[in-house]
VOBADO-69573 format. One record per residue (C-alpha): z, x, y. Coordinates in steps of 0.2 Angstrom, whole numbers, plus 5000, padded with zeros to 4 digits. Example, Ala and Ser with C-alpha at 12.3 -4.5 7.8 and 13.67 -1.06 7.14 Angstrom:
// residues 2
503950624978
503650684995
***
This chain:
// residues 210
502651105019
501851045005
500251154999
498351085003
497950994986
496451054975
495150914980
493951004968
495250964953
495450784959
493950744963
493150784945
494450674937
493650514948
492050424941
491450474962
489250474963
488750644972
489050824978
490750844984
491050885003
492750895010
494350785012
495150785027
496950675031
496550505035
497750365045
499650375049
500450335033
502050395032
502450345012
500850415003
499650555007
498050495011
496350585015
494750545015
493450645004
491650665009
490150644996
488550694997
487550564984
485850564979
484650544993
485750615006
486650475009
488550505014
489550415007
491850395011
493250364998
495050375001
496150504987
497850464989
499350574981
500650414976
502550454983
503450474968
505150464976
504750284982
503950234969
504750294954
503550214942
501650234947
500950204933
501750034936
501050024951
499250054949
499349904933
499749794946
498549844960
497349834947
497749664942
497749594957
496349674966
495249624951
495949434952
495649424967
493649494968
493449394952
493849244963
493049294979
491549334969
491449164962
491549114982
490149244987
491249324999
490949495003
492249584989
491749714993
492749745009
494049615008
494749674991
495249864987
494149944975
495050074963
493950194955
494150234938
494650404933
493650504917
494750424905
494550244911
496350244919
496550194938
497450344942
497850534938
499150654935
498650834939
499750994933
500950984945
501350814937
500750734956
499750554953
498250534961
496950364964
495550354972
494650184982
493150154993
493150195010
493150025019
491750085032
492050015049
493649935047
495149945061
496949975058
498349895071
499949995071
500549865081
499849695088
499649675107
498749535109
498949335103
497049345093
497949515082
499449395075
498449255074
497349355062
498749455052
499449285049
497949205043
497349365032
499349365025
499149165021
497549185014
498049315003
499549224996
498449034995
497149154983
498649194971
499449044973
498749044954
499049204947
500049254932
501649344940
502349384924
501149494922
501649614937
502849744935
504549744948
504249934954
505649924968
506749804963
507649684978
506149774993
506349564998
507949544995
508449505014
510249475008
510349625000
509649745014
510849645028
512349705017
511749875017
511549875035
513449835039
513649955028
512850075034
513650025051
515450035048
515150215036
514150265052
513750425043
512650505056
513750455072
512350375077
512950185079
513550215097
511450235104
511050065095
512649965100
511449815107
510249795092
511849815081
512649675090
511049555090
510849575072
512649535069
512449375079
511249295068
512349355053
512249175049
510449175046
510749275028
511149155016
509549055021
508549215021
509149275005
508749114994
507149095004
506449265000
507149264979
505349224972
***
């Protein structure tokens, strides 16, 4: 079990208005760890943000990462601004740390960012009705059709081939055959309809080489 991270260290690294309070785990991530720390600003308002500790085993390279969050979560206020959409909550926004970075390293070497709390918001683990993929699919082609004109080569590749469909199928059968865990034998009817549509790669593979 991981030890309960020094918030007070953290949080004075983050350009964050106010007393600090607390930060409790937030959601059900299961890549990062995410809390959400409590400040107490001037007036007594209370006001959320969300510290989250960057898995380093995934991503290999988070300073990586956090350019290209930044890049794109600025590209795409900069354009909602011009639209006077509310920003605000339909774009992350990063808080800078002291030394104008958009992350930070502690002693332990453990990277750290920090965003505002989107108050009010709700989180589908799964959808269950029609209206909650109808929305996912609307907010996913939104957000592609608003970088329809962004400069990709400025982004960084931090996992390489996470779309390659192609790729991941082979690794499947792979996976399969070796059978390392001796556990194929529980899944023999999802194994077999993904097999069926085996056909389906090569179409899926160029589609998803962007």
């Amino acid at each position: 079990m991981q030890a309960i991270p020094d918030f007070n260290d953290i949080v004075e690294h983050f350009c964050f208005k106010g007393d600090f309070l607390d930060a409790v785990p937030y959601g059900t991530g299961h890549i990062n760890a995410t809390y959400a720390a409590r400040f107490r600003e001037p007036g007594g308002v209370i006001r959320r943000y969300i510290l989250q500790r960057i898995n380093t085993q995934i991503f290999k390279a988070p300073e990586q990462v956090m350019h290209n969050i930044e890049r794109v979560t600025n590209f795409l206020r900069n354009k909602l601004d011009s639209e006077s959409a509310d920003a605000s909550r339909r774009v992350i926004t990063l808080i800078p740390a002291t030394d104008e970075k958009y992350f930070y390293v502690n002693s332990d070497g453990e990277y750290w960012r920090a965003e505002v709390f989107i108050e009010g918001a709700k989180t589908y683990l799964a959808a269950s009705t029609p209206e909650h993929y109808f929305h996912a699919s609307k907010a996913y082609g939104e957000f592609q059709k608003d970088l329809a004109d962004f400069p990709m080569h400025e982004l960084y590749v931090t996992i390489p081939d996470f779309h390659n469909t192609g790729k991941r199928f082979q690794t499947f059968i792979q996976a399969v055959e070796q059978d390392v865990a001796n556990r194929s034998g529980t899944v023999k009817s999802e194994i077999e309809f993904s097999l069926q549509r085996r056909g389906s790669d090569h179409s899926a593979r160029n589609a998803c080489q962007w």
